[in-house]
N, C-alpha and C positions, 0 to 999 in steps of 0.2 A: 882549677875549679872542678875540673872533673873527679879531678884523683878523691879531693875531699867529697864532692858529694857521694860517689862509691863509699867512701867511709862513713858518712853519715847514713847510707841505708844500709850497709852492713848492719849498725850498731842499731836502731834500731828495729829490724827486721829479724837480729839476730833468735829472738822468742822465739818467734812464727816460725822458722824453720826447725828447732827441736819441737813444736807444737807439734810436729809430722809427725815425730817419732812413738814412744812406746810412754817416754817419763822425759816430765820437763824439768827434772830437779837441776841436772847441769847447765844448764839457761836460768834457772832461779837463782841460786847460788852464786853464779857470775853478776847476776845484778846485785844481790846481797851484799857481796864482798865492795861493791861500791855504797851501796846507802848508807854503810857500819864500818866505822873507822876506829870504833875501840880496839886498842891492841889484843887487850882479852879477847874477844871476839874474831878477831882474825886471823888471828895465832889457832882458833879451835875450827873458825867454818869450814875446812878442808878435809872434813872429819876432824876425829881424833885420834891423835896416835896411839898402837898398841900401846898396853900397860906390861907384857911380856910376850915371849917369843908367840906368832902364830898357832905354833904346831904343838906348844904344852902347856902345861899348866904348872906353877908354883903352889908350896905350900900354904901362902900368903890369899888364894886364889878363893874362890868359892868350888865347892867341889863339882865337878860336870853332872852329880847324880841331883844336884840341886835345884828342884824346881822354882824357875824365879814367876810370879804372877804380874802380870800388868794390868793392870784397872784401865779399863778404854771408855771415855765417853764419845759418842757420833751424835754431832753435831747437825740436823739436815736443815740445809736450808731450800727453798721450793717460790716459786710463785705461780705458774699455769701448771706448769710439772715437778718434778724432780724429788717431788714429797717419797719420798723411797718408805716403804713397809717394815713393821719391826721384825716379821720374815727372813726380808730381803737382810737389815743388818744381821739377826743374828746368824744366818747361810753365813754369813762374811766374817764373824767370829770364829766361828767353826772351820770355815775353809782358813783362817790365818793356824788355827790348832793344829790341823792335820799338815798343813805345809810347811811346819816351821819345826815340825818333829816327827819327820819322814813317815805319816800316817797315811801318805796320800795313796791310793792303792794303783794310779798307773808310774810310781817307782819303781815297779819293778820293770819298767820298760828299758829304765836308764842303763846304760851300756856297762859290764863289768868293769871294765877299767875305771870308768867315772864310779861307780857306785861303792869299790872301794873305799874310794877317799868319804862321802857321804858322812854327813854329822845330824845329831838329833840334839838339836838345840836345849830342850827341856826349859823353853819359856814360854810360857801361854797366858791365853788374853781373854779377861771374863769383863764382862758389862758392868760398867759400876754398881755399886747398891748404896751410898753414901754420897752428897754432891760436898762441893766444898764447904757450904754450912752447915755440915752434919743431918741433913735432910734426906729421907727415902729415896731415892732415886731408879729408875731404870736405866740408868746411863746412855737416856737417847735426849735429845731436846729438838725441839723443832722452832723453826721460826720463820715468821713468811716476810720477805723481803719484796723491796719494790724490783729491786734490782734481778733479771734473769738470766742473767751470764757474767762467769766468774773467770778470771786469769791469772797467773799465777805472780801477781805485783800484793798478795798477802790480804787484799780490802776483804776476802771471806771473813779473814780473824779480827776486824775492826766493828765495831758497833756504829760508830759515827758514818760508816757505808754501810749499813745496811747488812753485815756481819752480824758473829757470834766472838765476844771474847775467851778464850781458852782457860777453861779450867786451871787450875795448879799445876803446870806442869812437872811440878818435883813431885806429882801425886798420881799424875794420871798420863796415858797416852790420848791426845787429842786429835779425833779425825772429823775432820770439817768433809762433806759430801753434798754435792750441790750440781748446778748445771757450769760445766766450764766451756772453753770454748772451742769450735770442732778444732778437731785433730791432738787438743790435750788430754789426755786418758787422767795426769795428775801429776801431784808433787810432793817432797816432803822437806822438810828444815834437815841439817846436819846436827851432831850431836853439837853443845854447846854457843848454837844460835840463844839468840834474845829467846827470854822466855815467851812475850808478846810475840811469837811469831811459831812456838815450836810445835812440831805436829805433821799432820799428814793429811794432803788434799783429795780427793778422788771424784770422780768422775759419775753421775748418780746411776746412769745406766747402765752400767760396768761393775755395781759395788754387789757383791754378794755372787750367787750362784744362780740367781734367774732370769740372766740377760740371753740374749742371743750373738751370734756371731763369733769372732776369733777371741774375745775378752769376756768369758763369758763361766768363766773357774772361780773369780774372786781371787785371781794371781796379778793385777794389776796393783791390790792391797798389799798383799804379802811382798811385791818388788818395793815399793813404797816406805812401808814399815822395815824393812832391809835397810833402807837408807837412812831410816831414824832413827834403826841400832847399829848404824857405824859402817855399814856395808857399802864400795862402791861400783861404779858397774866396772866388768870382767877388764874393761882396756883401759879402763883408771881415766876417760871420756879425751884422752887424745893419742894419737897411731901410735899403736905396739907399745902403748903405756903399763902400769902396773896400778892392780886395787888391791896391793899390801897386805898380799894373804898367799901363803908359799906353794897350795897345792890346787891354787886354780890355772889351769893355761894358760899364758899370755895371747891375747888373740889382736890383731890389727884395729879389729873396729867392731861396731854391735851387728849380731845377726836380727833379720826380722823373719815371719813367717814359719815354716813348717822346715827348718833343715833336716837334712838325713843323716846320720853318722853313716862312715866319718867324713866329718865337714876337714878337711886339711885348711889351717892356716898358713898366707900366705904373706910374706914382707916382714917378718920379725923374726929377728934371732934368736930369741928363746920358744920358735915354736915349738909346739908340743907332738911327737910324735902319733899318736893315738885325734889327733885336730881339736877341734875346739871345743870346748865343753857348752855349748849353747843350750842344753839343758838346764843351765844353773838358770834358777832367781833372779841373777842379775844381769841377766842379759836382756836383750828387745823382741823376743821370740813371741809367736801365738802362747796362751795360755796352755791349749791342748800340748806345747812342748817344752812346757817348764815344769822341771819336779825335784828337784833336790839344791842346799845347800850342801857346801864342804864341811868338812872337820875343822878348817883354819877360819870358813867365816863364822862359823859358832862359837869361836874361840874369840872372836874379835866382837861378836856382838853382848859374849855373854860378861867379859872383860869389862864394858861399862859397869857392872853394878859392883865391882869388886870395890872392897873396902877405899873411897878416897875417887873410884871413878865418878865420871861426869853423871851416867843415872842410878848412883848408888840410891838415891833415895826414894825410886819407886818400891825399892824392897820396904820400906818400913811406912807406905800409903794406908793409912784409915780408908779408903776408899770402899774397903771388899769387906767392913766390920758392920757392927750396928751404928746404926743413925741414932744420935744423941739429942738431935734438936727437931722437937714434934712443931715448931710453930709452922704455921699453914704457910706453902709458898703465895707468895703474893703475884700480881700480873707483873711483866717489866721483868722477873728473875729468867738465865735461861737455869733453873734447875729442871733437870730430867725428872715428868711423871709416873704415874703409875700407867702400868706398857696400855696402850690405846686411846690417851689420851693426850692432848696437844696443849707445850706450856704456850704462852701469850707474848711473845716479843713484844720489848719495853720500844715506847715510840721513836721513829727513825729521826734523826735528822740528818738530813744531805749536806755534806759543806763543800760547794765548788774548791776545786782548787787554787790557789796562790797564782796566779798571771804572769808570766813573765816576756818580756818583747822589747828589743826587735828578736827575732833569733831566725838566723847567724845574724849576730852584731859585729862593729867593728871597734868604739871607742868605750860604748855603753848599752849595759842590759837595764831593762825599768823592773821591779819586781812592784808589781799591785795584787795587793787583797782585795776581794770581794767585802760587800757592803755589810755580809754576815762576820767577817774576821778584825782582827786585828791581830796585825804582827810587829806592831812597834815593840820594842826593847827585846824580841825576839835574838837570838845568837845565830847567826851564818858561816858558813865554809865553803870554799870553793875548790873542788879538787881535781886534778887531772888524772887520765884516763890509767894511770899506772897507781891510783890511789894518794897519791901525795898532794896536804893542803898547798894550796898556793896565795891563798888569801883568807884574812876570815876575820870577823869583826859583830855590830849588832846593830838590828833593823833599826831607825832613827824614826822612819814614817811608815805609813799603810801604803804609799807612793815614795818608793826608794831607789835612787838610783846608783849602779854602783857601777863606778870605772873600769876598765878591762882593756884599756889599750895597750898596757906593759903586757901582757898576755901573750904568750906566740900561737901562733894558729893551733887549731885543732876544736876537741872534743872536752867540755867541763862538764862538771856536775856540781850543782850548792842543795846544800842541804841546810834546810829552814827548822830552827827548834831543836828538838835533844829528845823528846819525850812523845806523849799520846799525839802533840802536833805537830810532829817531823813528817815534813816535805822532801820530797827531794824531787829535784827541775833539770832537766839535759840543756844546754845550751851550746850555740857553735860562737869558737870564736874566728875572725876570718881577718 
């Protein structure tokens, strides 16, 4: 009993403790790869694999002199605070501009050896002027929620929580910015996640250039947005791992705070003579000691949009054109207005979530709806902790009980619906 309950606050405390860190995408992610059992989808949330070598480019390629444009809408959402200034985003456009194509002017601090390898990505990111219905837009939308703290289980990008639904994502880059909860700076989707879900989280206090303390560059954005174009962090997020890009260090684990060169790494056999590149992007460092990507993550992130890649089709977004449709936005849209003004969030509703008890169970789990739902003729899965169904069938009642005694101990998950009303419930079985 001990053993298992150890297991059980591992698993769910597991957040909270990358919450400490710098980016909770690798705690996000690991929860993902459990709520999404599509094969398409699992086969891509790992990133995506290069489309050719690292370190060159084919004919087939987009040329490196090629500026690609990304249409970005920011999403805020606010209730006592976190209403962030159009300032403050567009500092944070700017700061993604300058860091994403070695503009940033304390690169030249980066050490010869690293600065070397250094790549200028030539992708840059302007504010929408187009919403998805052909409507003016500033590519900001606001909306004021009941809800004051956010965590990285996705309800920012739900409307039925008190969210923002995301834009097109085959059109735009979406960055939702809000109050999250202490110790998470933010998060972002891997390339080829659900579209419902693709985008980038961040932190309101943190987002642009006129916060205070160690996060305070608008390099919390730019590590973020790294991970949305395909970037993983430096140790591939387990000891002396690899993030699939030939002329970054291998480094045992993440650096935080203010290192010196040279940081020598230490426990991996491909360490790097010259230590660890904790300069890069994608490491967990103060912002004051982040300043450059490689050659090879430029190559990996600009790779998505080649012809047949996964964001080939923000190159060809209407986003950044003229707006075609003058009808007036209405209240309930989130379409981005003209910059100082606030759109009108369409009215909320709260829908508790699906009940489920006893848990830990031994013969049976009861699943009950709330008096606002129904989940009769609903589909369910019940999967273990290595991702495989082991049961799965369709809700009969709004009070359902479903058997679990052939079950061997441990850790499940079911997942309720397929679509906008998918649940997903932890349970022990014992």
């Amino acid at each position: 009993m001990k053993t298992l309950t150890s297991l059980v606050v591992l698993v769910l405390f597991t957040q909270a403790v990358f919450a400490q860190k710098n980016c909770g995408t690798s705690a996000y992610l690991d929860r993902v790869r459990l709520e999404f059992q599509a094969p398409s989808f699992r086969n891509n949330l790992s990133f995506a694999a290069p489309q050719s070598s690292n370190t060159g480019a084919s004919s087939a390629e987009l040329s490196s002199q090629t500026v690609i444009t990304i249409p970005v809408v920011v999403h805020v959402l606010y209730n006592a605070n976190a209403n962030v200034t159009d300032e403050q985003i567009k500092s944070q456009i700017e700061a993604l501009n300058r860091n994403f194509n070695k503009e940033n002017e304390d690169f030249s601090k980066v050490p010869a050896v690293f600065a070397s390898v250094a790549g200028v990505s030539n992708i840059r990111f302007v504010l929408a002027k187009v919403d998805p219905n052909g409507r003016a837009t500033n590519g900001i939308t606001r909306t004021k929620s009941v809800r004051e703290l956010w965590t990285n289980d996705d309800k920012v990008k739900m409307a039925e929580y008190g969210g923002v639904t995301p834009w097109d994502t085959r059109s735009y880059l979406n960055i939702w910015v809000c109050n999250l909860v202490p110790g998470l700076l933010g998060y972002s989707s891997a390339p080829g996640s659900p579209a419902d879900k693709d985008g980038v989280v961040i932190k309101f206090n943190i987002f642009g250039t006129s916060a205070s303390g160690n996060f305070n560059m608008g390099r919390t954005a730019v590590h973020e947005v790294g991970h949305w174009l395909n970037l993983k962090h430096l140790w591939g997020d387990k000891e002396c791992g690899s993030d699939e890009v030939d002329d970054t260090p291998q480094q045992k684990t993440y650096n935080q705070g203010t290192p010196t060169f040279p940081k020598m790494g230490m426990g991996c056999s491909a360490a790097n003579p010259y230590g660890e590149m904790f300069m890069n992007f994608m490491d967990f460092t103060n912002d004051a000691s982040m300043m450059m990507f490689t050659q090879g993550q430029v190559n990996r992130m600009r790779n998505l949009f080649n012809a047949g890649g996964i964001r080939e089709s923000i190159r060809y977004s209407k986003a950044l054109g003229e707006p075609w449709n003058n009808t007036p936005v209405t209240a309930g849209t989130n379409s981005g207005t003209n910059a100082g003004t606030v759109s009108q969030p369409a009215p909320m509703v709260v829908i508790a979530p699906v009940k489920l008890y006893p848990n830990p169970a031994v013969e049976k789990i009861t699943i009950a709806a709330t008096s606002e739902q129904n989940i009769t003729g609903q589909t369910f899965a019940v999967y273990s902790v290595d991702g495989r169904v082991v049961t799965a069938g369709t809700i009969s009642a709004n009070i359902f009980n479903l058997n679990i005694s052939s079950l061997h101990r441990g850790i499940y998950f079911i997942r309720l619906g397929e679509n906008a009303d998918k649940q997903v419930l932890r349970f022990v079985k014992q």
